[in-house]
C-alpha positions in Angstrom: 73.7 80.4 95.1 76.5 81.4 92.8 75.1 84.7 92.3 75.0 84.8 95.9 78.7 84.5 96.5 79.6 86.3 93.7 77.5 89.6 95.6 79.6 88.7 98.7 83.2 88.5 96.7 82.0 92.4 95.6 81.2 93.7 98.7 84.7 91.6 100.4 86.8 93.3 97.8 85.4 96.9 98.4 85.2 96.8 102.0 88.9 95.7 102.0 89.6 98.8 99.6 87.8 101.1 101.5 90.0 100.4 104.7 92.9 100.6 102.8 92.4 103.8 101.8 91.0 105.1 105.2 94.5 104.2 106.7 96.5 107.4 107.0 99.9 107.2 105.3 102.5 108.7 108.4 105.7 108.2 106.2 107.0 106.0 109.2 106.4 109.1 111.8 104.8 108.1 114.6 102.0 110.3 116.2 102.4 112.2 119.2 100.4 114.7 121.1 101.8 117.7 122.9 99.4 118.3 126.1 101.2 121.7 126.3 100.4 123.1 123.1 97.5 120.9 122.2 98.8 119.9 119.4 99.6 116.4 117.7 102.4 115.9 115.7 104.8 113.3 114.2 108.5 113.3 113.7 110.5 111.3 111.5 114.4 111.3 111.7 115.6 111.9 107.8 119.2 111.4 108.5 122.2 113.0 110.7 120.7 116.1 112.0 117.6 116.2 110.1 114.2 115.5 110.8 110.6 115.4 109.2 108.0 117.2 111.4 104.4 117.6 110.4 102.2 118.8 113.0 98.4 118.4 112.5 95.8 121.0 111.8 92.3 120.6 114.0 89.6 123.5 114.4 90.4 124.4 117.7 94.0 124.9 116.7 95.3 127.7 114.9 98.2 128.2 112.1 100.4 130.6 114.0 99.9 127.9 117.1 101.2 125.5 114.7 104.1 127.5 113.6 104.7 128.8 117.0 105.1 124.8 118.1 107.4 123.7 114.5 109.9 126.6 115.6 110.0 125.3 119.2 110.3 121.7 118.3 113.0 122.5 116.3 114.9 124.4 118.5 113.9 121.4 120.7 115.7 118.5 118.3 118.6 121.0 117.5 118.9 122.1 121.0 120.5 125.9 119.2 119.6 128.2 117.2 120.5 128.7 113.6 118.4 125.6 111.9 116.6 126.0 109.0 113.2 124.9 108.0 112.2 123.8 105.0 108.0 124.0 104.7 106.5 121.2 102.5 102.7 122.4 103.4 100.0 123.6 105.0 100.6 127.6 105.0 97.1 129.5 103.8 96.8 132.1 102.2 95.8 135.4 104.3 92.1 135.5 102.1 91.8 131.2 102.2 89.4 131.5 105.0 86.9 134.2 103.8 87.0 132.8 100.5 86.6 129.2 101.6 85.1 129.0 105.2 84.9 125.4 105.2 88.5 124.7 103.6 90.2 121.7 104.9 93.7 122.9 105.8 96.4 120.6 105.3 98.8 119.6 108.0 101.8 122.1 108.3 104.4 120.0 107.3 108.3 120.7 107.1 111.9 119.3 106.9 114.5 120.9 109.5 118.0 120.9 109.2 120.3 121.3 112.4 123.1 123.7 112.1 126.4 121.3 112.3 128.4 121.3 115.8 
């Protein structure tokens, strides 16, 4: 019997650590989807006119879709021009997909900073 619940205990523990690693980390953003663009994203204020934006990559989506949609959300949280962007991830390389057709692309993540008013 002892062995028993020891077996259980094991399988308890690594279940729990599975899920815990299964959870995505957001960074406080919370998701959103875009029906527009068909895109989801999440947005994080950092601070007075600053924001975190990562917008996801899928299959059906492709990078300049997601750039195209991090330049017009930025212009959308800025509500002007003359922000600046600050890319943390998710650019390929122009060769990434014929070298490595089944690379998992990160999410294109950046920082934008509003121009002061």
């Amino acid at each position: 019997m002892g062995y028993k619940m020891l077996q259980r205990a094991v399988l308890f523990i690594l279940a729990g650590l599975l899920c815990s690693c299964a959870q995505p980390h957001n960074n406080g953003a919370v998701a959103q989807w875009d029906f527009d663009h068909n895109v989801q994203f999440q947005q994080k204020p950092l601070g007075k006119n600053r924001y975190f934006i990562s917008v996801r990559a899928n299959d059906k989506t492709h990078f300049s879709n997601l750039a195209t949609f991090l330049l017009r959300k930025s212009y959308d949280l800025c509500h002007t021009y003359g922000f600046k962007i600050e890319v943390l991830a998710g650019v390929e390389g122009y060769y990434d997909r014929k070298s490595f057709p089944n690379l998992i692309m990160d999410s294109l993540s950046a920082n934008v900073e509003c121009p002061s008013k």
